[in-house]
Chimera marker file (.cmm) of the C-alpha trace (Angstrom):
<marker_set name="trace">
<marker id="1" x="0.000" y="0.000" z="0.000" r="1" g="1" b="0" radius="0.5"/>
<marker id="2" x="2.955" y="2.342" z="0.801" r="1" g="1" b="0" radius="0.5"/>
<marker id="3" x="4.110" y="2.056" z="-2.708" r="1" g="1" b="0" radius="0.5"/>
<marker id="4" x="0.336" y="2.790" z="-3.886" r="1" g="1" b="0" radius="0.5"/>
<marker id="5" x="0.267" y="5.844" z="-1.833" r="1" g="1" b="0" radius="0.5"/>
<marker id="6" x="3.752" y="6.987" z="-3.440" r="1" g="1" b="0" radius="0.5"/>
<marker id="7" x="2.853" y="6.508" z="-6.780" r="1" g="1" b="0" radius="0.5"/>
<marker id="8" x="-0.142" y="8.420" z="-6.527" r="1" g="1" b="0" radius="0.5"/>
<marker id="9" x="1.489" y="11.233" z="-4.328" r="1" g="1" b="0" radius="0.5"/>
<marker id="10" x="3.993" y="11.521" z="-7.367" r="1" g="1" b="0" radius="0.5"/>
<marker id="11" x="0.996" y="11.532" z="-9.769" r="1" g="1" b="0" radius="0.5"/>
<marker id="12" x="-0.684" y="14.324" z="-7.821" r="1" g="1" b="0" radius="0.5"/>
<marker id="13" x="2.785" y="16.080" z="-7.093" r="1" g="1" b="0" radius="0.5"/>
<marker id="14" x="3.189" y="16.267" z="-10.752" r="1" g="1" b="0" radius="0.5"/>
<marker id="15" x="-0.196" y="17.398" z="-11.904" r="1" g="1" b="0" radius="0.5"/>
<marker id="16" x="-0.365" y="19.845" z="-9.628" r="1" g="1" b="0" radius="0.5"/>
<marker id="17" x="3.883" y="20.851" z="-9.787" r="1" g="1" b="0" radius="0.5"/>
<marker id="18" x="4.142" y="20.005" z="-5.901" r="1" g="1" b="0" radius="0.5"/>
<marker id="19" x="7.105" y="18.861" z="-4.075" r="1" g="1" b="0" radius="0.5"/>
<marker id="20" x="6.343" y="16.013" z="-2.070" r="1" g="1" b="0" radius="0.5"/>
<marker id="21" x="6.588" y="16.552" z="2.178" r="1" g="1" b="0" radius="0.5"/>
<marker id="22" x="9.257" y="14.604" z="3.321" r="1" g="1" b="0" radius="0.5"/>
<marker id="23" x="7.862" y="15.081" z="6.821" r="1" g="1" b="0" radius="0.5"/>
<marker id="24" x="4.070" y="15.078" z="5.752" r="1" g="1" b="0" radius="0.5"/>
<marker id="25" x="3.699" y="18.634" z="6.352" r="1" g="1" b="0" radius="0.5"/>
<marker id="26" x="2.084" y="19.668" z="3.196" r="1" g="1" b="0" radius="0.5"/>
<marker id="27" x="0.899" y="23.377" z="4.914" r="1" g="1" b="0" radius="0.5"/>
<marker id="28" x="4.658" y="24.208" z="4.702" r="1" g="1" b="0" radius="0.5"/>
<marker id="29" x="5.094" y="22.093" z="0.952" r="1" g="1" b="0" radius="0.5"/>
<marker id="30" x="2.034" y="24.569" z="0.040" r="1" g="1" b="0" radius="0.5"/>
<marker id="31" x="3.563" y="28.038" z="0.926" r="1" g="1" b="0" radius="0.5"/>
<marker id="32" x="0.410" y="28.464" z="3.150" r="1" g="1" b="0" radius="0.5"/>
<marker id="33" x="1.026" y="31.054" z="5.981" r="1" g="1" b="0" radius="0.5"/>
<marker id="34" x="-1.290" y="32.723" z="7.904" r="1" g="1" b="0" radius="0.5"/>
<marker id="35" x="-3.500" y="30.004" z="9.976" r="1" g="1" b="0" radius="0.5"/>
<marker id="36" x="-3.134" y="28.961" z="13.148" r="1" g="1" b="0" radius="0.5"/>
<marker id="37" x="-1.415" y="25.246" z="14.031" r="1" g="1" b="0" radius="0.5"/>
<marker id="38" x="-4.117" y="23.846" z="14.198" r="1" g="1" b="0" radius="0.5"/>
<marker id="39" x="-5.528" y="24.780" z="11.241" r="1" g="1" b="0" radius="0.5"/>
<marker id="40" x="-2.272" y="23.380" z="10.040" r="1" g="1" b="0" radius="0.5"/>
<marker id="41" x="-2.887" y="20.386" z="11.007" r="1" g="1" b="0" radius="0.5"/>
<marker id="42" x="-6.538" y="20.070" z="9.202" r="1" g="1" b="0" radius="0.5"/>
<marker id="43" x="-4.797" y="20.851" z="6.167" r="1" g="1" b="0" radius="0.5"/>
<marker id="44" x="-2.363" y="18.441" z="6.096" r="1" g="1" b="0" radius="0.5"/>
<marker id="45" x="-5.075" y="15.936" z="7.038" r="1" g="1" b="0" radius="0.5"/>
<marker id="46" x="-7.253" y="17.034" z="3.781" r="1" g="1" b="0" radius="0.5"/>
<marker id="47" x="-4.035" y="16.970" z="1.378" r="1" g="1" b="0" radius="0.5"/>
<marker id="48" x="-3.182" y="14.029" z="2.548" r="1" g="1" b="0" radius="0.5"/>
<marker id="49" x="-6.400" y="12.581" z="1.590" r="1" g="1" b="0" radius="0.5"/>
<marker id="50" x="-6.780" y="13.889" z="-1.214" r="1" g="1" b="0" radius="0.5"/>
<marker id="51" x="-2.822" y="11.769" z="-2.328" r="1" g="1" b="0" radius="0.5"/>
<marker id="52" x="-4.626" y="9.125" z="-0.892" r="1" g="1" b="0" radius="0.5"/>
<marker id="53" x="-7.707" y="9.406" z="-2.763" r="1" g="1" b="0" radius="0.5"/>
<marker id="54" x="-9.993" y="9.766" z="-0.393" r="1" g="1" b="0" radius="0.5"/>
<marker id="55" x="-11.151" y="12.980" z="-2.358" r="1" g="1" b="0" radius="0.5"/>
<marker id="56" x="-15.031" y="13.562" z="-0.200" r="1" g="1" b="0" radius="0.5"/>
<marker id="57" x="-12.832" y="13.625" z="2.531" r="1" g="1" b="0" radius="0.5"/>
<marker id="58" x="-10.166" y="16.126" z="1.164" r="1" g="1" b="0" radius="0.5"/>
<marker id="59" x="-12.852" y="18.157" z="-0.380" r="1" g="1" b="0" radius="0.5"/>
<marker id="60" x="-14.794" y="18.520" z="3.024" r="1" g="1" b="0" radius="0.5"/>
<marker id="61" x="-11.114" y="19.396" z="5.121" r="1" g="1" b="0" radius="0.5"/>
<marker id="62" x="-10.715" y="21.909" z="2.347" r="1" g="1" b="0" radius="0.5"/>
<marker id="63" x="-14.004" y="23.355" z="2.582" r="1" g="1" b="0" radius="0.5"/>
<marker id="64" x="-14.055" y="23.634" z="6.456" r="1" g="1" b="0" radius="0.5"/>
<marker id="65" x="-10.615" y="25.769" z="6.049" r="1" g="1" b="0" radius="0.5"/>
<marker id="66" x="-11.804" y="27.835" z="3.159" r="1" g="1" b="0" radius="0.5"/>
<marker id="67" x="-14.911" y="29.360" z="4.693" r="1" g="1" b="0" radius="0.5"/>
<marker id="68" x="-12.511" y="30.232" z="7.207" r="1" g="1" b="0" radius="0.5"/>
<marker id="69" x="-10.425" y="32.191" z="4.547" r="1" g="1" b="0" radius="0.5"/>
<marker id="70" x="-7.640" y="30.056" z="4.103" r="1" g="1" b="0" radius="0.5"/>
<marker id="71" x="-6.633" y="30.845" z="1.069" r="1" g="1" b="0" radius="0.5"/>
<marker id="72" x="-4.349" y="27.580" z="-0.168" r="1" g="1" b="0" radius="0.5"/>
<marker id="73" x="-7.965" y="25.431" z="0.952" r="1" g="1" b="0" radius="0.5"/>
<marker id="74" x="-9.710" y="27.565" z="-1.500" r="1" g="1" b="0" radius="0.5"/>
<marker id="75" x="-7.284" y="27.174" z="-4.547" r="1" g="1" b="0" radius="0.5"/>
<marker id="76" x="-6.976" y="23.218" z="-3.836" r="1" g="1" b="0" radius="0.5"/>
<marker id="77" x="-11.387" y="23.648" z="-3.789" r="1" g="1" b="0" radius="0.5"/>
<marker id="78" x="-10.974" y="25.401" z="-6.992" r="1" g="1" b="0" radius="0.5"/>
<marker id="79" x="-8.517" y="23.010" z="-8.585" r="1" g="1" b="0" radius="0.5"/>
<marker id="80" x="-10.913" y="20.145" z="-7.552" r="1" g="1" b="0" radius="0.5"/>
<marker id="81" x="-13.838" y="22.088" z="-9.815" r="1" g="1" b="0" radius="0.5"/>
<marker id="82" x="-11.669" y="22.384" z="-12.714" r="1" g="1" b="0" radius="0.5"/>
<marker id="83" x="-11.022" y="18.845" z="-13.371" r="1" g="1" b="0" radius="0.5"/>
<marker id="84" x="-13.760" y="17.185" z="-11.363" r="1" g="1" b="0" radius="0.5"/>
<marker id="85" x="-11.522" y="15.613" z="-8.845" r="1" g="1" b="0" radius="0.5"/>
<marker id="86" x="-14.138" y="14.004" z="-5.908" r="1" g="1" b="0" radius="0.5"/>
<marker id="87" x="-16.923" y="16.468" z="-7.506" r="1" g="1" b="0" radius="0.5"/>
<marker id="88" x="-19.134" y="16.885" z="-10.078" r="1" g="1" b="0" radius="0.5"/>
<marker id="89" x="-17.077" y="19.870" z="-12.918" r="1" g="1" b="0" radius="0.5"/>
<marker id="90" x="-18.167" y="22.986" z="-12.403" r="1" g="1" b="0" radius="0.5"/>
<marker id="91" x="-15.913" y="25.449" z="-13.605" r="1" g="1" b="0" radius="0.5"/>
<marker id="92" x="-18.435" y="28.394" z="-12.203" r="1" g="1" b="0" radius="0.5"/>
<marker id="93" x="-17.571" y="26.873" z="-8.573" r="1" g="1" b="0" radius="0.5"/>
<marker id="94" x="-13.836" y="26.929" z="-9.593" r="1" g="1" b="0" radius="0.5"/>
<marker id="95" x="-14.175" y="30.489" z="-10.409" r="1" g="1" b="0" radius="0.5"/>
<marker id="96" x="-15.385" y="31.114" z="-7.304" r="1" g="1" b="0" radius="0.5"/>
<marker id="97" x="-12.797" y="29.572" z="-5.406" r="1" g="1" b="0" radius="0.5"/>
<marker id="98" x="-9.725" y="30.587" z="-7.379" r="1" g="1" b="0" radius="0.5"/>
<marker id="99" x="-10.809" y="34.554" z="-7.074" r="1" g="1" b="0" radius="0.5"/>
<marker id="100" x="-11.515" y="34.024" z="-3.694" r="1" g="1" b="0" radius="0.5"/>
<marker id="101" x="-8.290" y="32.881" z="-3.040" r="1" g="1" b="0" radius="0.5"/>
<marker id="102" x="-6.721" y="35.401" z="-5.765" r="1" g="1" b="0" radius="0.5"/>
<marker id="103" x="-8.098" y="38.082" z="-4.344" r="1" g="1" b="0" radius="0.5"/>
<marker id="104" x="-5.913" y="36.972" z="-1.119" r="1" g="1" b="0" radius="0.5"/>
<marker id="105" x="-2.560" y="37.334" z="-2.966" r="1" g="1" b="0" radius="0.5"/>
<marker id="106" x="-2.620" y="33.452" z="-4.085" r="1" g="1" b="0" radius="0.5"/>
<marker id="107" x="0.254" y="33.693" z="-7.156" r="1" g="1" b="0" radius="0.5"/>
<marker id="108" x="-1.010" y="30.309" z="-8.510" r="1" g="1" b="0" radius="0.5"/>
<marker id="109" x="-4.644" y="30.747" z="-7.480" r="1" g="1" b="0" radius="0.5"/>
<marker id="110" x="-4.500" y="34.193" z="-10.246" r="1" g="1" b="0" radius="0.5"/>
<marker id="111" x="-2.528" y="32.163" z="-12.590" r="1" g="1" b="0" radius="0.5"/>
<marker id="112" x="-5.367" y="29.044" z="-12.539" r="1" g="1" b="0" radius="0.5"/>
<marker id="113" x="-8.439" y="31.998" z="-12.889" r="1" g="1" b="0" radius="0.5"/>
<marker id="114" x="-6.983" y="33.311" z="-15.753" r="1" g="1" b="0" radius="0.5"/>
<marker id="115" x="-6.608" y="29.695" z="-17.403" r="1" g="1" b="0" radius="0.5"/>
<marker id="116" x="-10.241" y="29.193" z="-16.520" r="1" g="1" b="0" radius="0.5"/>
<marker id="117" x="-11.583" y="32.256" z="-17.427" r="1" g="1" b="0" radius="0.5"/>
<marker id="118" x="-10.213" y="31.868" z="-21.000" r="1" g="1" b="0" radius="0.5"/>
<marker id="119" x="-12.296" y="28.377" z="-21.378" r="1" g="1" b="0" radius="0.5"/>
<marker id="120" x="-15.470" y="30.173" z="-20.039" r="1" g="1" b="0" radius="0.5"/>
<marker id="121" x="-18.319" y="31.608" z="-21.405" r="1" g="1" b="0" radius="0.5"/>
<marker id="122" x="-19.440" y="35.221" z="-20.153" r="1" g="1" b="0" radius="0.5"/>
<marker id="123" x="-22.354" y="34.782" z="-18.970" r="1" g="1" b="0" radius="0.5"/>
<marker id="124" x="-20.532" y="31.795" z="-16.963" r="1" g="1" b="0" radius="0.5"/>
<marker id="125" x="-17.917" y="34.461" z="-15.720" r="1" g="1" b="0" radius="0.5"/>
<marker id="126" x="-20.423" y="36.523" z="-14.994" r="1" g="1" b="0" radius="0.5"/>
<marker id="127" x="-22.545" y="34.133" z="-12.321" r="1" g="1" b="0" radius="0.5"/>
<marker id="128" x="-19.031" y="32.831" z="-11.036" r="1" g="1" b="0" radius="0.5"/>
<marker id="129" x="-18.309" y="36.636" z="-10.229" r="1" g="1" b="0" radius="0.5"/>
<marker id="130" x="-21.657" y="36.885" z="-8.817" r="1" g="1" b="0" radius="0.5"/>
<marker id="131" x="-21.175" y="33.749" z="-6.600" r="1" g="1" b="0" radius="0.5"/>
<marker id="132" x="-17.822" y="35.144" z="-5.523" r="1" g="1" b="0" radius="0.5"/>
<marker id="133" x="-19.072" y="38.559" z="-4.574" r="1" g="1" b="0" radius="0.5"/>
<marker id="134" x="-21.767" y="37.133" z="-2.225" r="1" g="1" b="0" radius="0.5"/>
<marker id="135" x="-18.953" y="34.744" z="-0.802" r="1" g="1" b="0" radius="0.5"/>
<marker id="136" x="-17.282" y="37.645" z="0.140" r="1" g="1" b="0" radius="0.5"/>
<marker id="137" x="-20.091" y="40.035" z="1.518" r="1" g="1" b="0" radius="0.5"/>
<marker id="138" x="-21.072" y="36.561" z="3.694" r="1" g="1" b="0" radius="0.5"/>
<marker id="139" x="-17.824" y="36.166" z="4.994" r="1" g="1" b="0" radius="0.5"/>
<marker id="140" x="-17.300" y="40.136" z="5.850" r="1" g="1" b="0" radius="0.5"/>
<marker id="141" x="-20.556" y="39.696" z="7.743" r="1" g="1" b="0" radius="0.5"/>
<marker id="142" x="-19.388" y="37.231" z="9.995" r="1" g="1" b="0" radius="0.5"/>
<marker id="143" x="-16.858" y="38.459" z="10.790" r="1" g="1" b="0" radius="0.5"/>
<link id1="1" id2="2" r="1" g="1" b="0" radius="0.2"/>
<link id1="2" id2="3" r="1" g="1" b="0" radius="0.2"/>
<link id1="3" id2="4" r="1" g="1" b="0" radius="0.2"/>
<link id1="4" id2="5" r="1" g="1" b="0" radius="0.2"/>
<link id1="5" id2="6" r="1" g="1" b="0" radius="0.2"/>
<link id1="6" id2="7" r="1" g="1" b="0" radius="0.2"/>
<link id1="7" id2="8" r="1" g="1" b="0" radius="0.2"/>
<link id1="8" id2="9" r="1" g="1" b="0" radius="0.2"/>
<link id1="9" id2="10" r="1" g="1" b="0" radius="0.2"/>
<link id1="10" id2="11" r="1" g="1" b="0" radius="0.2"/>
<link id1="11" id2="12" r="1" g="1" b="0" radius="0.2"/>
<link id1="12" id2="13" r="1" g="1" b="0" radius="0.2"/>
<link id1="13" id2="14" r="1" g="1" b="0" radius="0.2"/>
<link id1="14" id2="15" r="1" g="1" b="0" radius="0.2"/>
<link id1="15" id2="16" r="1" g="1" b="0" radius="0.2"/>
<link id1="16" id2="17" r="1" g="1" b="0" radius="0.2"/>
<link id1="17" id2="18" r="1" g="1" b="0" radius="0.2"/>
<link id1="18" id2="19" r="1" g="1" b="0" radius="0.2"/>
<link id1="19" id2="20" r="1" g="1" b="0" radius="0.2"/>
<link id1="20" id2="21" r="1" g="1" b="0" radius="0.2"/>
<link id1="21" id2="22" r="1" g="1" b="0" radius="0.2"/>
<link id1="22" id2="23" r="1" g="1" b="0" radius="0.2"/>
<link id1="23" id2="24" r="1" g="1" b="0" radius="0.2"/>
<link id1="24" id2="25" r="1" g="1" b="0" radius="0.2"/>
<link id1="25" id2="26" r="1" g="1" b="0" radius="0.2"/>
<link id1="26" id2="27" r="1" g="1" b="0" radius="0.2"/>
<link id1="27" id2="28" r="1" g="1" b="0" radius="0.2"/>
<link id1="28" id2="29" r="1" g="1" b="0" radius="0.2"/>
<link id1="29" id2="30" r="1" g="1" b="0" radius="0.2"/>
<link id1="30" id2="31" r="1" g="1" b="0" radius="0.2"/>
<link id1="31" id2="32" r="1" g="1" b="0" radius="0.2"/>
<link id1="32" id2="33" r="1" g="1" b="0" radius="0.2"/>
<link id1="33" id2="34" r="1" g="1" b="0" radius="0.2"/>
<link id1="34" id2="35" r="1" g="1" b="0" radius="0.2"/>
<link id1="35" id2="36" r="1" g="1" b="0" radius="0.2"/>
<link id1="36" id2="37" r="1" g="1" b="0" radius="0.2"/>
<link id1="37" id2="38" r="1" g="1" b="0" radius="0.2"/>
<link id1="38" id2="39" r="1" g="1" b="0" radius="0.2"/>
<link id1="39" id2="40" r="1" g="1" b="0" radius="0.2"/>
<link id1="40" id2="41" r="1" g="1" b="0" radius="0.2"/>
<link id1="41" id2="42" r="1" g="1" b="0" radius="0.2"/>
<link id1="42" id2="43" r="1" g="1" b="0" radius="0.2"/>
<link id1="43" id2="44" r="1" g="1" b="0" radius="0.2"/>
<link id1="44" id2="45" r="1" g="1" b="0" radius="0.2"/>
<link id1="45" id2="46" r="1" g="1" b="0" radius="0.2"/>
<link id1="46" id2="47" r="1" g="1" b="0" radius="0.2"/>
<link id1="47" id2="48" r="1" g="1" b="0" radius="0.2"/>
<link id1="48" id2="49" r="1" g="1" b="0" radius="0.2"/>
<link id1="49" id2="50" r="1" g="1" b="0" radius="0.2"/>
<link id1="50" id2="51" r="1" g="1" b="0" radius="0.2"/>
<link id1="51" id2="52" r="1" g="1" b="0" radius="0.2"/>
<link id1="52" id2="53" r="1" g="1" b="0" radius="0.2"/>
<link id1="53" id2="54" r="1" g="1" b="0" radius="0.2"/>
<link id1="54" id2="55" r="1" g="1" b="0" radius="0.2"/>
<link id1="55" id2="56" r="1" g="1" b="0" radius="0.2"/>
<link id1="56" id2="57" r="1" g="1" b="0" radius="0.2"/>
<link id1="57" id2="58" r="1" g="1" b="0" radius="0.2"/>
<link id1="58" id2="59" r="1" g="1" b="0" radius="0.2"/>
<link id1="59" id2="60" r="1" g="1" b="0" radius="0.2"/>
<link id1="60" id2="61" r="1" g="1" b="0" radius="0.2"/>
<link id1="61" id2="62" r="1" g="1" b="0" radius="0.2"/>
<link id1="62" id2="63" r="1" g="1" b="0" radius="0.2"/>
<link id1="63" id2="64" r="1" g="1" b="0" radius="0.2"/>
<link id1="64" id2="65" r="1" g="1" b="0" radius="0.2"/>
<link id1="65" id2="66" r="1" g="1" b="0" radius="0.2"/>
<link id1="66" id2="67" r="1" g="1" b="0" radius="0.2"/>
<link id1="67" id2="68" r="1" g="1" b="0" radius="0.2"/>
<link id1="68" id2="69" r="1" g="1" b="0" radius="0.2"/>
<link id1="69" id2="70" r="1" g="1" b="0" radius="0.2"/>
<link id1="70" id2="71" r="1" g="1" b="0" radius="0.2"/>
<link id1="71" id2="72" r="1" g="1" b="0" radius="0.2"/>
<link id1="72" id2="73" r="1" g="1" b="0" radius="0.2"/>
<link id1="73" id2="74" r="1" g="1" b="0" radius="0.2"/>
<link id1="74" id2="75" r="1" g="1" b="0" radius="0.2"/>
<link id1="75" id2="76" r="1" g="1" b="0" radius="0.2"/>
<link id1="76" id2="77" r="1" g="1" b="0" radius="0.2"/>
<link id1="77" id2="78" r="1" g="1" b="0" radius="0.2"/>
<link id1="78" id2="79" r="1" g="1" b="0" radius="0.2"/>
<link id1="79" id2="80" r="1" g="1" b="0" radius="0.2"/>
<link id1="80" id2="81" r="1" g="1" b="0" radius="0.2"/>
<link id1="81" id2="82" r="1" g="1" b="0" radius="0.2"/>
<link id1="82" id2="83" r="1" g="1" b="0" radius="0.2"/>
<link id1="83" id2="84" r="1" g="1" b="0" radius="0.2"/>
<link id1="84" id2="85" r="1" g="1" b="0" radius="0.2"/>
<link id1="85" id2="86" r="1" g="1" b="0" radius="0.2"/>
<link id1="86" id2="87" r="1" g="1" b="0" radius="0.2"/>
<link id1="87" id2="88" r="1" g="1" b="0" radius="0.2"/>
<link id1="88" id2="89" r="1" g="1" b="0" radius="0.2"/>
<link id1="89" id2="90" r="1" g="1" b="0" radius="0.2"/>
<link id1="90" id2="91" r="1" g="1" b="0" radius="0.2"/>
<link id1="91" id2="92" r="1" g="1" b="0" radius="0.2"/>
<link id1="92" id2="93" r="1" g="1" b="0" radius="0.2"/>
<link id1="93" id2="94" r="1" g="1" b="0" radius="0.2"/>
<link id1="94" id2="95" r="1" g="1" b="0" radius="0.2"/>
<link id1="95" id2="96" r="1" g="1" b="0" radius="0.2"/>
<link id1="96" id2="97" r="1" g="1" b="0" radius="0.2"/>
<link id1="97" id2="98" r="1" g="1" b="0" radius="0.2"/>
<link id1="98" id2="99" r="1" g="1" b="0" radius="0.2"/>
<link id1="99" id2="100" r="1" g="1" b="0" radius="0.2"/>
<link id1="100" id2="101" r="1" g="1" b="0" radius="0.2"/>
<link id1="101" id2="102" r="1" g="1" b="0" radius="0.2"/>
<link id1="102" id2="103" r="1" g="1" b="0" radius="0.2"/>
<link id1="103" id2="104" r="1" g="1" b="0" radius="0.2"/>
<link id1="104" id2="105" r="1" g="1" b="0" radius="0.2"/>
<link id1="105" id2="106" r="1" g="1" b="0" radius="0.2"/>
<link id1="106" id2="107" r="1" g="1" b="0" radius="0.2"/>
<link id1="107" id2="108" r="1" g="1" b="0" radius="0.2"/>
<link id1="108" id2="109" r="1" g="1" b="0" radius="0.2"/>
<link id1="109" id2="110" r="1" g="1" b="0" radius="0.2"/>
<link id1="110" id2="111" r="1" g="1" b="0" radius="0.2"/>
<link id1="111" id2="112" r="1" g="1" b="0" radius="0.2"/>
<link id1="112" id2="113" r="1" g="1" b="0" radius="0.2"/>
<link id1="113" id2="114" r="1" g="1" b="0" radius="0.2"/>
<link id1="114" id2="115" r="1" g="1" b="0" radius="0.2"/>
<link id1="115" id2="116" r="1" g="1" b="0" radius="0.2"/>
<link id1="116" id2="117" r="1" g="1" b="0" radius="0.2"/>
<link id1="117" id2="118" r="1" g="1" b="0" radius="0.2"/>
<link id1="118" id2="119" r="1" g="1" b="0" radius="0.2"/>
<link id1="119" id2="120" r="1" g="1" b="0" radius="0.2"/>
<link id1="120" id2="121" r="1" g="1" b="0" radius="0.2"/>
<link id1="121" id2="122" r="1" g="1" b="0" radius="0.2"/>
<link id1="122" id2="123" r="1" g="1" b="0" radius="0.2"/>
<link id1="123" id2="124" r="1" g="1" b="0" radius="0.2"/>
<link id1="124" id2="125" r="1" g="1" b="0" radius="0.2"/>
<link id1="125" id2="126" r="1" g="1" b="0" radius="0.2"/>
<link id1="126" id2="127" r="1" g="1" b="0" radius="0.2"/>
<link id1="127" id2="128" r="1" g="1" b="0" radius="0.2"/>
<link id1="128" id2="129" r="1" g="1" b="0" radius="0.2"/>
<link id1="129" id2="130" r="1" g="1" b="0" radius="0.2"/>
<link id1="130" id2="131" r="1" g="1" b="0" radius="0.2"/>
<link id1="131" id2="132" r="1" g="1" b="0" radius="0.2"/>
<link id1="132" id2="133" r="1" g="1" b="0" radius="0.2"/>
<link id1="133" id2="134" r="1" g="1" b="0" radius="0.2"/>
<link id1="134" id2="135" r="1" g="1" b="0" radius="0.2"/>
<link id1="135" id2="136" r="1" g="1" b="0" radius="0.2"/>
<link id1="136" id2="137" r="1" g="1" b="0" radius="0.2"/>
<link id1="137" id2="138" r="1" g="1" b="0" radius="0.2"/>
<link id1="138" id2="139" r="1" g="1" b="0" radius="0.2"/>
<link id1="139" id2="140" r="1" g="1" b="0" radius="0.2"/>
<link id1="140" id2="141" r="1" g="1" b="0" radius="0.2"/>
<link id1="141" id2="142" r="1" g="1" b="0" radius="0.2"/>
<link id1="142" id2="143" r="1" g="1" b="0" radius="0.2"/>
</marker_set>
C-alpha cells in the first residue's frame, strides 16, 4: 500500500507541480502562511487525503478551512472544480474559489483563474463573479 500511496502522491505532485513533504507537512510544501497550528494540522489531514484518494474527505477538510479564509484550501477547492476531482465539474464553482483565493494574494490561485476564465463563457464568468461577490459580503458579515 505504501508504494500505492507513493505513486499516486507523485501523480498528484506532478499534476499539480508540488514537491512532495518529506515530513508530511504539506501546509509548509504549500507556501500556506497565515492560519493557526491547528488549522495546520486540518490541512495536512485534507491533502493528505486527497494523495490518498480519499477525495469527499479532502474536499470537506478543504471546505471547512476555506470558509474560514484560508486561502491555499480555497485554490486546492478550486482546482478540484476544474477537473472534477471528488466532484461533479463545475468550472463556475472553480471560479469562485480561485478569485476568492486570488483576491488573497494566491500567485497560482490568479494564474489558474486566468486559465479558466479563457475556457469560459461570459455569462458563466459573470454568475461565477456573482457567486464570488456574495462569498465575500457573507464572509465580511461574519466576521
Amino acid at each position: 500500500m505504501a508504494a500505492n500511496h507513493r505513486s499516486v502522491e507523485k501523480e498528484v505532485g506532478q499534476l499539480l507541480q508540488i514537491p512532495s513533504a518529506t515530513d508530511g507537512d504539506w501546509y509548509e510544501v504549500m507556501g500556506a502562511a497565515g492560519i493557526e497550528d491547528g488549522d495546520r494540522k486540518k490541512f495536512n489531514s485534507a491533502f493528505e487525503s486527497f494523495i490518498a484518494g480519499s477525495y469527499q474527505r479532502a474536499y470537506k477538510g478543504f471546505a471547512r478551512l476555506a470558509s474560514g479564509g484560508c486561502a491555499v484550501s480555497q485554490y486546492y477547492l478550486g482546482l478540484m472544480h476544474i477537473k472534477g476531482t471528488g466532484v461533479l465539474q463545475d468550472y463556475c464553482r472553480a471560479h469562485l474559489w480561485l478569485n476568492v483565493a486570488s483576491a488573497q494574494g494566491h500567485p497560482k490561485a490568479r494564474i489558474q483563474l486566468e486559465k479558466l476564465t479563457r475556457k469560459m463563457s461570459p455569462h458563466q464568468v459573470a454568475e461565477a463573479q456573482k457567486l464570488a461577490r456574495a462569498w465575500m459580503a457573507k464572509r465580511r458579515k461574519s466576521h
